[in-house]
N, CA, C and O atoms as a GROMACS GRO file, in nm:
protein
  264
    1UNK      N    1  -2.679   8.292   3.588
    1UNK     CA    2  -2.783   8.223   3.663
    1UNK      C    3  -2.721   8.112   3.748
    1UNK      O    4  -2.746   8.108   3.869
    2UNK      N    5  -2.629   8.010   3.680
    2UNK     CA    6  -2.586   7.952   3.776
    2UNK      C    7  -2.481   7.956   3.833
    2UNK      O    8  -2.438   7.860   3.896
    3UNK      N    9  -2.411   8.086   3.819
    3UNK     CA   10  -2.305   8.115   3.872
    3UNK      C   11  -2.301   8.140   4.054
    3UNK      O   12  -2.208   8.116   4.130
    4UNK      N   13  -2.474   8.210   4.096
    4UNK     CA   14  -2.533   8.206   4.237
    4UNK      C   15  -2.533   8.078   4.302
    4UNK      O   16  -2.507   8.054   4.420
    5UNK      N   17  -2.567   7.998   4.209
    5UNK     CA   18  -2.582   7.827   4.335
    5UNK      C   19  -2.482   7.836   4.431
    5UNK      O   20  -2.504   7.851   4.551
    6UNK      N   21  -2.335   7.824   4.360
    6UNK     CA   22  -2.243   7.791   4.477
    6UNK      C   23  -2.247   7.678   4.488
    6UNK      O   24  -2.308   7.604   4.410
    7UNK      N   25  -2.163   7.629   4.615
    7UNK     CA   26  -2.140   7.455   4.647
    7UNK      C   27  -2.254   7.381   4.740
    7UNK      O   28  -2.311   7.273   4.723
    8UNK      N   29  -2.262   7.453   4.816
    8UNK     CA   30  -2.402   7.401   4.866
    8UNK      C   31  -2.534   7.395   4.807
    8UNK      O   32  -2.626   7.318   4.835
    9UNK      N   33  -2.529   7.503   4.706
    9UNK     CA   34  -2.641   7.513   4.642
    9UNK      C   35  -2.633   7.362   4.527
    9UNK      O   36  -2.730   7.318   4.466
   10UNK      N   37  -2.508   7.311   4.521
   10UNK     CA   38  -2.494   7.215   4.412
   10UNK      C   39  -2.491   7.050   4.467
   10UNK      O   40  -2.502   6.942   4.409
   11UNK      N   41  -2.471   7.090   4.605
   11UNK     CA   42  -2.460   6.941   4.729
   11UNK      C   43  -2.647   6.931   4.703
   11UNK      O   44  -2.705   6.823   4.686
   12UNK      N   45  -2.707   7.044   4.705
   12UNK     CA   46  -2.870   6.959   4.781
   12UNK      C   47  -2.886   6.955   4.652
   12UNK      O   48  -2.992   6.894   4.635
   13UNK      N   49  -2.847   6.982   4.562
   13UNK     CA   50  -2.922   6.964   4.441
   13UNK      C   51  -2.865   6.792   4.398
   13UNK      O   52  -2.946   6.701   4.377
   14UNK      N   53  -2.779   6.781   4.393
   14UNK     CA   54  -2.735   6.630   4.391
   14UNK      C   55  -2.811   6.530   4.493
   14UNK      O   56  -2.851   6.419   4.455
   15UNK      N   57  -2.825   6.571   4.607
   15UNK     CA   58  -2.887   6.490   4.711
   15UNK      C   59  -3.073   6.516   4.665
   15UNK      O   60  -3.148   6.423   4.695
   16UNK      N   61  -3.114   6.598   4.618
   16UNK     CA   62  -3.282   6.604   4.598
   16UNK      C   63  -3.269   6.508   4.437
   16UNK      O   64  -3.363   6.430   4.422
   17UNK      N   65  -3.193   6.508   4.354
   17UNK     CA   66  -3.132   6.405   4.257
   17UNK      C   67  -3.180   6.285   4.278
   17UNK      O   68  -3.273   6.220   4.229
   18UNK      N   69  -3.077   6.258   4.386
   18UNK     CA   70  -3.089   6.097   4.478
   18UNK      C   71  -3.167   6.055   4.469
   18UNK      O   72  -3.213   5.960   4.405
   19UNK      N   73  -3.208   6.149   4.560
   19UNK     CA   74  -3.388   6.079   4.622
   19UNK      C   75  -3.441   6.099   4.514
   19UNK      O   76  -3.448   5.996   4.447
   20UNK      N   77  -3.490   6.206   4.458
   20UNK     CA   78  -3.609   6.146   4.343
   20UNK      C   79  -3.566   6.067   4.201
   20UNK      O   80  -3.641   6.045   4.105
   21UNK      N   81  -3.480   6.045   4.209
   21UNK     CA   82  -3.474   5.955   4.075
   21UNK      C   83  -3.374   5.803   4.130
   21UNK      O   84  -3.401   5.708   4.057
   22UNK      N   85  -3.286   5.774   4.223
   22UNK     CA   86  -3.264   5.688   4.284
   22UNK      C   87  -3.151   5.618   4.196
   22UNK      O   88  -3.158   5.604   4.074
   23UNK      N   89  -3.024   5.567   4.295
   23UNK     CA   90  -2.888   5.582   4.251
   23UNK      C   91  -2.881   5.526   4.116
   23UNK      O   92  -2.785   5.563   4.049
   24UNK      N   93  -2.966   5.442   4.064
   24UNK     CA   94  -2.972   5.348   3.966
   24UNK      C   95  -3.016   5.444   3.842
   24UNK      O   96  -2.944   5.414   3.746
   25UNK      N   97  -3.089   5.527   3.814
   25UNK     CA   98  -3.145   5.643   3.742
   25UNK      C   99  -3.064   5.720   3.712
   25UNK      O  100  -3.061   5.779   3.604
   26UNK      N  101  -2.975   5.732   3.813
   26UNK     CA  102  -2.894   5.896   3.786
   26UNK      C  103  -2.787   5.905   3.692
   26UNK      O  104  -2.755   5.996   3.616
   27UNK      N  105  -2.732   5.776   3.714
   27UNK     CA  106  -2.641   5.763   3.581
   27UNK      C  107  -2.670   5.803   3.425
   27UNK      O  108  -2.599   5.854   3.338
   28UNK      N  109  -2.844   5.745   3.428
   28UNK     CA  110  -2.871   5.719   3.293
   28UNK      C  111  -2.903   5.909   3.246
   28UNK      O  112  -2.867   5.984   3.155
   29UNK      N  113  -3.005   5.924   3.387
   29UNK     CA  114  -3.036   6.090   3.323
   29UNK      C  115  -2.902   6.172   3.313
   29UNK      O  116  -2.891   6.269   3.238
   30UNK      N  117  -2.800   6.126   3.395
   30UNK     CA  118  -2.680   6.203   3.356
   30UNK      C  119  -2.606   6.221   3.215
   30UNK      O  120  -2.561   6.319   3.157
   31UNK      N  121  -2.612   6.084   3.184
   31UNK     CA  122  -2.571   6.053   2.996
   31UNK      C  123  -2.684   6.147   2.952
   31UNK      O  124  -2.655   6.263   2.924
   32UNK      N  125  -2.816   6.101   2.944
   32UNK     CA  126  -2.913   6.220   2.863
   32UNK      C  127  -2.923   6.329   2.850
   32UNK      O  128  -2.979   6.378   2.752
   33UNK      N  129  -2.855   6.417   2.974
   33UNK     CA  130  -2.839   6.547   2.945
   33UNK      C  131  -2.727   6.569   2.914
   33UNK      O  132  -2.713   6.670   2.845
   34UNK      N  133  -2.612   6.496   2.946
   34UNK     CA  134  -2.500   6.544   2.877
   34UNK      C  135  -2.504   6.534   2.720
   34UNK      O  136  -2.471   6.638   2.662
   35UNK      N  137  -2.537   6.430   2.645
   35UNK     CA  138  -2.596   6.398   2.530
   35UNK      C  139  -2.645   6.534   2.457
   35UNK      O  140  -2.596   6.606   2.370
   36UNK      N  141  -2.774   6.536   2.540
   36UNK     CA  142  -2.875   6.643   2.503
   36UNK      C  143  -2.814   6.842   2.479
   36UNK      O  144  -2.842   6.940   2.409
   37UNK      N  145  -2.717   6.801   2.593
   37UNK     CA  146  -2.634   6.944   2.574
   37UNK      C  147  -2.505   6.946   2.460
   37UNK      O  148  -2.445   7.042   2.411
   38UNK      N  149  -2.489   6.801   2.439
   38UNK     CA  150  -2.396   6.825   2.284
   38UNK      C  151  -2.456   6.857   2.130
   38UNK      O  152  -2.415   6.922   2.033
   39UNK      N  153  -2.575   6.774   2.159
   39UNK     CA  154  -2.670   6.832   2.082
   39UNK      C  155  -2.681   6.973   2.065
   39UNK      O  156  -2.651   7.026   1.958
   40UNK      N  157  -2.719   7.032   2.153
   40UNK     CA  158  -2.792   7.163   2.158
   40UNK      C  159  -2.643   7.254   2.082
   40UNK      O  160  -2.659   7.312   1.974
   41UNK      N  161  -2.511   7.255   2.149
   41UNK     CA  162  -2.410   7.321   2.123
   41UNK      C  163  -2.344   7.272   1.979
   41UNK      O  164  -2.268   7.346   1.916
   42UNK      N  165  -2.381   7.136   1.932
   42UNK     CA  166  -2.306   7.127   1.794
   42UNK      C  167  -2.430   7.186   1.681
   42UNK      O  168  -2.398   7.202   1.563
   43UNK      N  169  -2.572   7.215   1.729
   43UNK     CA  170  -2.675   7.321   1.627
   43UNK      C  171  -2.627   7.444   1.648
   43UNK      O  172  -2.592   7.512   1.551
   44UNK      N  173  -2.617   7.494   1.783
   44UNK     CA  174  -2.600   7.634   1.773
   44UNK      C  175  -2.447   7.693   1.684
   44UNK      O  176  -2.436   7.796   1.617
   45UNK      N  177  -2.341   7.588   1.713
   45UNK     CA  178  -2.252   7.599   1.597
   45UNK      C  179  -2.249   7.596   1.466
   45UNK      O  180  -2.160   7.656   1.405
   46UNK      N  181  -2.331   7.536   1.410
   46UNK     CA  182  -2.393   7.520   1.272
   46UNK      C  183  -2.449   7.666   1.225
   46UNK      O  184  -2.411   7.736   1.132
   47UNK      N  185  -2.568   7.690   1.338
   47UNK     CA  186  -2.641   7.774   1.316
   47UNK      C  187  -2.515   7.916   1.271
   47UNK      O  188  -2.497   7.980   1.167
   48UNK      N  189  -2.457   7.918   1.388
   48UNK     CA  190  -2.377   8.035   1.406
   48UNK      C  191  -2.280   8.062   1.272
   48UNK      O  192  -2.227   8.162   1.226
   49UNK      N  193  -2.285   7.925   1.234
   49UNK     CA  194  -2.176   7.933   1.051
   49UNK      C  195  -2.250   7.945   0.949
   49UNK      O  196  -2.202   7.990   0.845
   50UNK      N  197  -2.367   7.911   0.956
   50UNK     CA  198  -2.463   7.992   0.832
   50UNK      C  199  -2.508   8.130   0.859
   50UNK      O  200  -2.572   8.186   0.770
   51UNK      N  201  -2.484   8.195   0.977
   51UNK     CA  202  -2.496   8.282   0.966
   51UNK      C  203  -2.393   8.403   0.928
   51UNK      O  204  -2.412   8.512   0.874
   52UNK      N  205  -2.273   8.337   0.979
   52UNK     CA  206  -2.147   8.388   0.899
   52UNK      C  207  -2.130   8.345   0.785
   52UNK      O  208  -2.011   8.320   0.764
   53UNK      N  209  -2.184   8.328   0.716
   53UNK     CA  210  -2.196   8.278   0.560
   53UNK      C  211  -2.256   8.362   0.497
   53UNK      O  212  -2.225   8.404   0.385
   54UNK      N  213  -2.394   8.412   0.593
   54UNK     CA  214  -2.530   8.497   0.486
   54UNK      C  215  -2.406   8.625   0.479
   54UNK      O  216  -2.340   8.662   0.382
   55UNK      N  217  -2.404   8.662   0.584
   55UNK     CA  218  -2.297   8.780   0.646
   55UNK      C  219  -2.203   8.817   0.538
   55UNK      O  220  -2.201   8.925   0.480
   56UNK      N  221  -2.136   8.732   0.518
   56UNK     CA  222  -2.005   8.738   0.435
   56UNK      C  223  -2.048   8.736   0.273
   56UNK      O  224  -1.986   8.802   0.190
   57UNK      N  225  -2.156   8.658   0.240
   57UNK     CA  226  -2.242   8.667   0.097
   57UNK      C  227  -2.254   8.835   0.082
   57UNK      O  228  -2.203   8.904  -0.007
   58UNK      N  229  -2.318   8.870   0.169
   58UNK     CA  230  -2.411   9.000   0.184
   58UNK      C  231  -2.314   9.081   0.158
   58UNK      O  232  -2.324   9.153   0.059
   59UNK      N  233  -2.190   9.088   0.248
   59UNK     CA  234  -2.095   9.198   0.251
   59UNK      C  235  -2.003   9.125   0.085
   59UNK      O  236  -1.926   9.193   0.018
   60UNK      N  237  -2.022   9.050   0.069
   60UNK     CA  238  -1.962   9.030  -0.083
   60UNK      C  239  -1.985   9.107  -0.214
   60UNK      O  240  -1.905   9.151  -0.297
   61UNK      N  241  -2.191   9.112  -0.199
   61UNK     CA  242  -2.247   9.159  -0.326
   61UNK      C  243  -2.275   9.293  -0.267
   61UNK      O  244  -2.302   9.387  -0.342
   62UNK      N  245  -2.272   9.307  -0.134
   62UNK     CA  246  -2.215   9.481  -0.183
   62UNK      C  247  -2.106   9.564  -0.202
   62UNK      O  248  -2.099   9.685  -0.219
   63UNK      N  249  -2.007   9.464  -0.194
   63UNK     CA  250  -1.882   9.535  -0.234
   63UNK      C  251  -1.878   9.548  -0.392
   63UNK      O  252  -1.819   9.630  -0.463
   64UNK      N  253  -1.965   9.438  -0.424
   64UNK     CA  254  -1.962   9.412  -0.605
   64UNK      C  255  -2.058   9.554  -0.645
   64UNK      O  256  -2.054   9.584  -0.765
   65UNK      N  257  -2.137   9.637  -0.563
   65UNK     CA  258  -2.251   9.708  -0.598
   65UNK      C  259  -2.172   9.801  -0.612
   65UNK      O  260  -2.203   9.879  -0.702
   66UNK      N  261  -2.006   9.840  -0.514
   66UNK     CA  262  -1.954  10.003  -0.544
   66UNK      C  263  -1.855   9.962  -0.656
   66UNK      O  264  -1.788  10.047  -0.714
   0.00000   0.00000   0.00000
């Protein structure tokens, strides 16, 4: 998906930025989503290790079943 923007597609998006949130703003929403996206990627890592956990349980007690 955002591999289409491109550079121009990423210039007006910085400049429509500007203007609606104004140079003083942008800093802060910039920390918040960067924030917000470490968030999101240190759950989905979690997530992703309990699920290699059930995985590896599962394939445990059926090896114990043959």
């Amino acid at each position: 998906m955002l591999s289409n923007i491109g550079v121009p597609g990423l210039i007006l998006i910085l400049v429509l930025a500007l203007i609606i949130f104004g140079p003083k703003k942008l800093p802060e929403l910039g920390r918040a989503v960067g924030q917000s996206l470490k968030e999101f990627k240190t759950s989905t890592k979690g997530l992703i290790e309990d699920e290699k956990e059930t995985i590896e349980e599962i394939v445990k007690s059926t090896d114990e079943i043959k």
